[in-house]
C-alpha positions in Angstrom: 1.5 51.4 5.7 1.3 48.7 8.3 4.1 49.4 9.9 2.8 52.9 11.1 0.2 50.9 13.0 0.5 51.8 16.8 0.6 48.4 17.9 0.7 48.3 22.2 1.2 44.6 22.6 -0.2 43.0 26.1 2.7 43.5 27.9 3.5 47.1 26.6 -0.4 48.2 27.4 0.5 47.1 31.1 3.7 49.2 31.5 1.3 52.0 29.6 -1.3 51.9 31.9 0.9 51.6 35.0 2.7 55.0 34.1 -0.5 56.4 32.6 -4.1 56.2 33.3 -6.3 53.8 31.2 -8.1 56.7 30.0 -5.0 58.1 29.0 -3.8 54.6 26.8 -7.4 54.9 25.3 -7.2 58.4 24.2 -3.6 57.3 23.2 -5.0 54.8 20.6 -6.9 57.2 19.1 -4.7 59.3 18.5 -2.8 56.7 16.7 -5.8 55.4 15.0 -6.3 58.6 13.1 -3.0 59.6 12.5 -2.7 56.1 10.4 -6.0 57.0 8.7 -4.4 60.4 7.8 -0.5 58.8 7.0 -2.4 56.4 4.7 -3.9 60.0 3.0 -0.4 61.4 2.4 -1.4 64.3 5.2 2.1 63.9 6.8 1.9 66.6 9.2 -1.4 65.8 10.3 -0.3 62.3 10.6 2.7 63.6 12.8 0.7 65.9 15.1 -1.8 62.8 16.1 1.5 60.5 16.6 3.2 63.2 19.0 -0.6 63.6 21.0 -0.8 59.8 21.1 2.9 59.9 22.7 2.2 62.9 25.2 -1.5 61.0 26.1 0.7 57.8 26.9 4.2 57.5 26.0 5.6 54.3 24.1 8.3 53.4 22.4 5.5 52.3 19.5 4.8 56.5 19.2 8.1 57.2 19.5 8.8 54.3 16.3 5.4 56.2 14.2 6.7 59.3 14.7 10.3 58.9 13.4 8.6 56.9 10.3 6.5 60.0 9.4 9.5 62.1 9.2 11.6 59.8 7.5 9.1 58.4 4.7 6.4 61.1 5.0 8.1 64.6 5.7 11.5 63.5 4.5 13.3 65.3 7.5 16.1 63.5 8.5 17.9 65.1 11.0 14.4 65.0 13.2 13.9 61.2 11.9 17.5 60.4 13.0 16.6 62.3 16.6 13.2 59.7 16.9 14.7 56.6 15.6 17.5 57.3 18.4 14.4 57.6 21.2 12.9 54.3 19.7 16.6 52.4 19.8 16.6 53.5 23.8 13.3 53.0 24.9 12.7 49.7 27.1 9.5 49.0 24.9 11.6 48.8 21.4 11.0 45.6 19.6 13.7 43.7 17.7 12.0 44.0 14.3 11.3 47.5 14.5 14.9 47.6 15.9 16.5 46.3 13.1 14.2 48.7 10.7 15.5 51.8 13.0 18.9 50.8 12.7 19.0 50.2 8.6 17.3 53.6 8.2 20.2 55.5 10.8 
């Protein structure tokens, strides 16, 4: 699912690296590489597990956004997906698409 993609556009990388080191954003990124690889394998909790160690590595709203997704689509949890898609709606680096996609799904 595309969407589960941890995407850290230019401008979100910088605000990244400024509150985290680069090594952290790097080891962030994997993180979110693999827990794609295992979302797109069904293993949910996996997939949630590498999504929260991408977000603790270097927080961003993107994490916050793959997180709430796993739960909602993959672990069918709402009351946690409702908790993450209300992080994503507050958090400075939320993008309107995603936005709108929290929002429909609250």
């Amino acid at each position: 699912m595309a969407s589960l993609a941890i995407a850290l556009g230019s401008a979100q990388r910088a605000d990244a690296q400024t509150a985290a080191p680069a090594r952290d954003v790097a080891l962030a990124e994997s993180y979110a590489e693999r827990a794609f690889e295992a979302y797109a394998r069904r293993e949910y909790a996996t997939a949630l597990e590498l999504y929260k160690q991408a977000y603790d590595a270097a927080p961003s709203a993107d994490a916050l956004y793959n997180i709430a997704r796993v739960y909602d689509l993959g672990l069918r949890d709402r009351p946690l997906a409702i908790n993450h898609y209300r992080r994503y709606l507050s958090d400075p680096g939320a993008l309107p698409e995603r936005i709108g996609r929290a929002s429909q799904r609250l």
